[in-house]
C-alpha positions in Angstrom: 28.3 -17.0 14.2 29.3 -14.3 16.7 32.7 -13.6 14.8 31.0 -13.5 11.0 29.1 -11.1 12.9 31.9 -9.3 14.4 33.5 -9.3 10.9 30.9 -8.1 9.2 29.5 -5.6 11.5 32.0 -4.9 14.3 30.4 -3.9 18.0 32.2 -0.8 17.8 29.4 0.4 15.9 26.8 -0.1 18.1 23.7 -1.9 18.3 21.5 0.7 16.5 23.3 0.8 13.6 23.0 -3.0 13.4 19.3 -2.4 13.5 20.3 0.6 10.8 22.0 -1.8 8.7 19.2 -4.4 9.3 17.1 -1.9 8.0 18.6 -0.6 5.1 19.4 -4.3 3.8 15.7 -5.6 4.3 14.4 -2.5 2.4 17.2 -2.7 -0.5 15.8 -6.3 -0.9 12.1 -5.2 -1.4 13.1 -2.5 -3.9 15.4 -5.1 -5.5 12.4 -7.0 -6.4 10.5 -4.4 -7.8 13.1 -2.9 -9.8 12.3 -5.4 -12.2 8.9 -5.9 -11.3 7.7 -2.8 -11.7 8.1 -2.2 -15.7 7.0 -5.6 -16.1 3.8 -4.7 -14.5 3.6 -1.7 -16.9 4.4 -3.1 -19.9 1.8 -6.1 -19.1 -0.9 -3.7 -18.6 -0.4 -1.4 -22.0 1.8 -1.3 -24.9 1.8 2.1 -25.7 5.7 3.2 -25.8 4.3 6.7 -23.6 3.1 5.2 -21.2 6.0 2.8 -20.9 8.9 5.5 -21.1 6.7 7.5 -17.8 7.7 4.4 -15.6 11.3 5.5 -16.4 10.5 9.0 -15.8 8.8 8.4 -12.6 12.3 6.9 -11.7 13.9 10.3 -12.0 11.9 12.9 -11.6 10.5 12.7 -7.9 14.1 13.5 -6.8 14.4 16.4 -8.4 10.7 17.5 -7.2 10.8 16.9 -3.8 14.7 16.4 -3.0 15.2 19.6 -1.4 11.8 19.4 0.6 12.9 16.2 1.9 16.4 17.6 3.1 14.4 20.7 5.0 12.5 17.6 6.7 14.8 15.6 7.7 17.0 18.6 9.2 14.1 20.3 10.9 12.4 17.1 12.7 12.9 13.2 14.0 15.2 11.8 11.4 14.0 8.1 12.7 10.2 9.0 12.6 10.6 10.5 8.7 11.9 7.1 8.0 9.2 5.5 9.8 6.5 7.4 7.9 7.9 7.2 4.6 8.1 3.5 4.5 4.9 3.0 6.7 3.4 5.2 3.2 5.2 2.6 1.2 3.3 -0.3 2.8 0.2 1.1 2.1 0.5 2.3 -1.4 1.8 -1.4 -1.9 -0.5 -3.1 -0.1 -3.4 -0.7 -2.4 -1.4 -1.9 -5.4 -1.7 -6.0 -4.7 -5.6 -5.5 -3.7 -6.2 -3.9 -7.1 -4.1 -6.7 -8.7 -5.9 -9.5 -7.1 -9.2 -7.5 -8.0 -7.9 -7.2 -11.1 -8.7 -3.6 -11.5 -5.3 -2.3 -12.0 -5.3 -0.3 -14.7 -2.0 0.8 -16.5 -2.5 4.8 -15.4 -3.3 3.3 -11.7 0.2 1.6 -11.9 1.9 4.0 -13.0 0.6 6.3 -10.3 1.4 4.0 -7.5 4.7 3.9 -9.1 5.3 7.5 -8.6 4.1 7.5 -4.8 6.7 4.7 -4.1 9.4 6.7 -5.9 7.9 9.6 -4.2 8.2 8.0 -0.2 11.5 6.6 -1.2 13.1 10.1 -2.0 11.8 11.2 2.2 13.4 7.7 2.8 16.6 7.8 1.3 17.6 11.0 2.4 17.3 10.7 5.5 18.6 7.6 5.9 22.0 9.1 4.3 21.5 11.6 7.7 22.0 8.4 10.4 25.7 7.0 9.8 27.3 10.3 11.4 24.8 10.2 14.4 25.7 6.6 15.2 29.0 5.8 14.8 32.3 7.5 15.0 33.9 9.4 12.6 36.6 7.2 11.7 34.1 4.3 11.2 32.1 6.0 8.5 34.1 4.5 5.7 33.0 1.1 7.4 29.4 1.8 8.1 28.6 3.4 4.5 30.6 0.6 2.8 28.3 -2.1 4.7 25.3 0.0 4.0 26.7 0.0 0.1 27.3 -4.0 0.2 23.5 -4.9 0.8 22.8 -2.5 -2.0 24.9 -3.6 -4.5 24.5 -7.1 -3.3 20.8 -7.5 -2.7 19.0 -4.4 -4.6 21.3 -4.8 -7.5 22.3 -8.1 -8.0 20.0 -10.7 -5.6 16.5 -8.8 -5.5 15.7 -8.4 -9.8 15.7 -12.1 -10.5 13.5 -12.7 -7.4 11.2 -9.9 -8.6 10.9 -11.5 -12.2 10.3 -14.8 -11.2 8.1 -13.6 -8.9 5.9 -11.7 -10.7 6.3 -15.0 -13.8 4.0 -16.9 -10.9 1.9 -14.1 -10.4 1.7 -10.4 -11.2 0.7 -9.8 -7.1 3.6 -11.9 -5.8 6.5 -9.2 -6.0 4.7 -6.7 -4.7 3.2 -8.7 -1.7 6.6 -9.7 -0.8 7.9 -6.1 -1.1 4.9 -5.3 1.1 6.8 -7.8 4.1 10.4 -6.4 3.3 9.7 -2.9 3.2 7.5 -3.8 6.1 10.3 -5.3 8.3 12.4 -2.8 7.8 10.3 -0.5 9.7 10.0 -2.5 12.4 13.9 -2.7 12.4 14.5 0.8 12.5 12.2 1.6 14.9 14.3 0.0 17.1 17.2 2.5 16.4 18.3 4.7 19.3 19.2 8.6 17.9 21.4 10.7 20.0 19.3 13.5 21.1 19.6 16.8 18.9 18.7 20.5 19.0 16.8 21.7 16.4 16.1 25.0 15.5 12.3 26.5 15.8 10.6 26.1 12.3 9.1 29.1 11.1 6.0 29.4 9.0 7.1 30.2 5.6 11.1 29.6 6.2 11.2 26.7 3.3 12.8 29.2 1.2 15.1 30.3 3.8 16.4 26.7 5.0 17.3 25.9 1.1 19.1 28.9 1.0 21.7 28.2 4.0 22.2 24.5 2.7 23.1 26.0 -0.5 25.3 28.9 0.8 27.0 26.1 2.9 27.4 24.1 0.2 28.8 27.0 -1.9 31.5 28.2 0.4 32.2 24.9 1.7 36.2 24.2 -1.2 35.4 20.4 -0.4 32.2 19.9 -0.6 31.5 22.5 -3.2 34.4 20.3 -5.4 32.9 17.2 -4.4 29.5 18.1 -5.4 30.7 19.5 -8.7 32.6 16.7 -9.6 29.2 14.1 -8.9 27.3 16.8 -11.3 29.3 17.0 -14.1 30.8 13.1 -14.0 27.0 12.2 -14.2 26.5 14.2 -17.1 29.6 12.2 -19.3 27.7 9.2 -17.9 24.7 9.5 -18.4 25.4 10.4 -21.5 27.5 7.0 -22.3 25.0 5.0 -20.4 21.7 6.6 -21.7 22.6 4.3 -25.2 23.8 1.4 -23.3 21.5 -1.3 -24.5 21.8 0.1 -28.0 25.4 -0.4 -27.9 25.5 -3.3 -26.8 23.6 -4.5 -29.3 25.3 -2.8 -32.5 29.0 -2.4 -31.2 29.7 -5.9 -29.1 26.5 -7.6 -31.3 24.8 -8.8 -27.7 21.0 -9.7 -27.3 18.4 -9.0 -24.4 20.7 -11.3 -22.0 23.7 -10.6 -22.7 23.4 -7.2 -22.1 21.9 -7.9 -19.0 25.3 -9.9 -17.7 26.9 -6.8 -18.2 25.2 -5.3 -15.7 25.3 -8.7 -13.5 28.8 -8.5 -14.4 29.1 -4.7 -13.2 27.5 -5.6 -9.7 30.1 -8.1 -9.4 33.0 -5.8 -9.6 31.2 -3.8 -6.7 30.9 -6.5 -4.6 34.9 -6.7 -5.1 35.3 -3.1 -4.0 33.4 -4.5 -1.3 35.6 -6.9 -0.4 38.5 -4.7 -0.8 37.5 -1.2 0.3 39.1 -1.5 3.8 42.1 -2.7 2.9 42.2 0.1 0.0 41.7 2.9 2.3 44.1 1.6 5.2 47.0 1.8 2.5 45.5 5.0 0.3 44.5 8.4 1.2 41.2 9.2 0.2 42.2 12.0 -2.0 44.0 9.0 -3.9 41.3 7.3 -4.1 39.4 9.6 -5.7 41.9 10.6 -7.8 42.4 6.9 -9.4 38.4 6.3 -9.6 38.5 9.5 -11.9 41.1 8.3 -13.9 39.4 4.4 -14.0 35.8 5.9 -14.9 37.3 8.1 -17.8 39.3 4.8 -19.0 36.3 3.1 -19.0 34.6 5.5 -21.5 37.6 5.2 -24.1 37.4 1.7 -23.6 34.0 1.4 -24.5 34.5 3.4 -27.5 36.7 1.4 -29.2 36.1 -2.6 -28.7 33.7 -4.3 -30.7 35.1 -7.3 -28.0 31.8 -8.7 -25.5 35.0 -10.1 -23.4 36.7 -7.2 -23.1 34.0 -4.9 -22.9 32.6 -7.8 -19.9 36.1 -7.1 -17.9 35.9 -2.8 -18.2 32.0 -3.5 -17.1 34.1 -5.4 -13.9 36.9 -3.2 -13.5 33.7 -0.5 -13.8 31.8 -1.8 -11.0 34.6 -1.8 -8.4 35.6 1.6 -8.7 31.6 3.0 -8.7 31.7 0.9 -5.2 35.1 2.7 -4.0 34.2 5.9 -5.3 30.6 6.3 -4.3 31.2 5.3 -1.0 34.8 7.2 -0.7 32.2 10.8 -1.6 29.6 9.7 1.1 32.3 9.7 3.7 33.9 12.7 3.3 30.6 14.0 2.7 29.4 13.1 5.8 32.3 14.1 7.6 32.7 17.6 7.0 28.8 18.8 6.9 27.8 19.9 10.3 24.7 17.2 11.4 22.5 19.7 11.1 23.0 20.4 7.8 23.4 17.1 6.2 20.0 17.1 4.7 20.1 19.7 2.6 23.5 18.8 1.6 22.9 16.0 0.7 19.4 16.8 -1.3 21.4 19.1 -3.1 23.8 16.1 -3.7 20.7 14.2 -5.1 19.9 16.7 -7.5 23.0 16.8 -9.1 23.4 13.2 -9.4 19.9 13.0 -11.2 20.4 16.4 -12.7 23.6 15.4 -14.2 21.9 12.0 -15.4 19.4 13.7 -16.9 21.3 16.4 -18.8 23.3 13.4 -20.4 20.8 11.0 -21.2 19.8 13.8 -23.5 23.3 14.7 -24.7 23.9 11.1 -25.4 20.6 10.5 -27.2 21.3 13.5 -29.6 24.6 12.1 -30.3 24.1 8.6 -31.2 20.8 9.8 -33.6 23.8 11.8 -35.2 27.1 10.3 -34.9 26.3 6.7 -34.1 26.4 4.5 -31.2 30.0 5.3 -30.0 30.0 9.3 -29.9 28.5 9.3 -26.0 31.3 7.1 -24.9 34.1 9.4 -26.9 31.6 12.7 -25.6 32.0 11.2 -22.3 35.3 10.1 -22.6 37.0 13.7 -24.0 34.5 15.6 -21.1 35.9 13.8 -18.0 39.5 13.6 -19.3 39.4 17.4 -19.1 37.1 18.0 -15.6 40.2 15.2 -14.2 43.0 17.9 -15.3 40.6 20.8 -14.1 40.4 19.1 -10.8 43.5 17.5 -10.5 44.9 19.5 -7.8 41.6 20.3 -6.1 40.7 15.9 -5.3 43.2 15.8 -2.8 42.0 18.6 -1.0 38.3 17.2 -1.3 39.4 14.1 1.0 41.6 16.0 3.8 39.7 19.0 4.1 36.9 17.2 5.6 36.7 18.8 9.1 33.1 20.2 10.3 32.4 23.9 9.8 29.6 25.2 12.0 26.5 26.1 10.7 26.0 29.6 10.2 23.7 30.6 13.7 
């Protein structure tokens, strides 16, 4: 047992981020779960299609509302204790939400509402928890500590904690959310046992909001790598968002799939990840990260003319597979340089303003990609998608090397 654990989590990392890792894995379970529970609970409470599409909405839109106030946060004050109080809020709206179940006086407005506050704690959450790797473990060990953190999402939010949460909630509408209530729960307990390296933080001012934004930003602007970096997550979430925003509709009319079938893409998808997983050291001990990034570019703009042009469930299953390993690699190739070259007491607002680009850029495509399939049919996101990140990799060529290597910390303006 002590060497799986060795393997899996070396001791190089330290004992609080075990506890980290702990954390983050028991939490990714419990919002496993209700990812499918959650519009299951809506759609069993009304049928009106409004109502329906704002449980998708509240999915997206809280980051965008209170990303950049979470970033201030989590700069300015205990990084553990924001997580501790966001999920603690978590509890409680759950624990509010099975009460009114078992009462049976959940009404679909009420969901939908308690819905948005989970998003809403999640967003304080998340960000700071992408704050912790670089206070806890060396700087060459991030690759390793963000592709652990990565494995229990992909594994037990993505792939592990949906089917739970639907069977779940086929024995009883209050189960999911009860046992989301002991996960998220656990969690908290698990990192309040995390030990932070003390920190000085600046004096908040009164007011100074405003001002905080405005030196992550100008960071962020005059920062080559991470300006790139963030660039490149804006604009490669527009093309996909814009592919993916029509997903279930194509496969449907291109590859001729039903309801479960095109859920076994996305099972399939997860399953690629968790063979970046398995990979991802070995991949970066004989690639540079520029490389890397470089060939995930290249592999995610393949995948979009793939797409396009089978009608082939087979084929289209091993791009969804070939898809899932790079999204893996890639995603947590960015958070390591990421959180290598922003100074600690930026990383924050950094990465809030990552945040908003990634749901920025999914947003902006979704709506690209629904104007062009009313139009031009099912396949014109993937060839939009396909023709817009073929050019960005030729734009940016040069510029993903430089991403990876120029990755040293640059002092925070005083």
């Amino acid at each position: 047992m002590r060497k799986v654990m060795e393997s899996v989590v070396p001791a190089r990392l330290g004992s609080s981020y075990r506890w980290l890792l702990a954390s983050s894995w028991s939490s990714n379970l419990g919002d496993g779960v209700a990812l499918a529970a959650g519009p299951l609970l809506v759609t069993s409470l009304t049928d009106d299609p409004f109502l329906i599409s704002l449980a998708a909405l509240l999915r997206w839109a809280p980051p965008l509302v209170f990303g950049l106030y979470a970033g201030v946060l989590s700069d300015r004050h205990d990084r553990r204790r924001i997580m501790i109080t966001a999920n603690v809020a978590r509890v409680a709206v759950l624990a509010g939400l099975v009460a009114a179940l078992l009462a049976g006086t959940l009404s679909a407005t009420g969901a939908l509402v308690a819905l948005g506050l989970l998003t809403v704690c999640e967003v304080f959450a998340d960000n700071t928890a992408g704050t912790l790797p670089p206070m806890l473990v060396r700087r060459d060990d991030l690759a390793l500590a963000n592709a652990r953190l990565q494995t229990g999402f992909i594994t037990l939010n993505q792939l592990i904690g949906p089917p739970i949460g639907a069977a779940l909630f086929a024995a009883g509408t209050a189960w999911p959310f009860a046992a989301e209530v002991v996960l998220v729960a656990a969690g908290v307990v698990l990192v309040s046992r995390v030990r932070l390296p003390l920190r000085e933080r600046p004096d908040v001012e009164r007011g100074s909001l405003r001002r905080d934004v405005a030196e992550g930003w100008r960071w962020t602007v005059n920062h080559a790598a991470v300006r790139t970096l963030v660039l490149t997550i804006l604009i490669f979430n527009v093309t996909f968002g814009a592919a993916w925003s029509v997903l279930v509709l194509y496969a449907q009319d291109q590859l001729g799939l039903g309801a479960i079938g095109f859920g076994l893409l996305t099972t399939v998808s997860a399953v690629g990840g968790l063979l970046g997983t398995a990979l991802y050291g070995a991949i970066t001990k004989r690639v540079s990260l520029g490389n890397v990034m470089r060939v995930g570019l290249i592999i995610e703009t393949l995948t979009h003319l793939g797409l396009a042009v089978t009608t082939s469930p087979v084929l289209a299953s091993a791009i969804f597979f070939v898809f899932g390993a790079h999204a893996f690699v890639w995603g947590t190739t960015s958070v390591t340089v990421r959180q290598r070259a922003v100074p600690e007491q930026l990383q924050g607002r950094v990465n809030s303003l990552n945040t908003i680009c990634v749901f920025g850029g999914l947003v902006v495509g979704s709506v690209i990609g629904g104007v062009l399939a009313t139009h031009y049919g099912v396949t014109a996101p993937f060839w939009f998608a396909f023709a817009g990140s073929a050019a960005f990799v030729v734009l940016l060529w040069r510029e993903l090397t430089r991403i990876a290597h120029e990755d040293e910390p640059v002092p925070a303006p005083a």
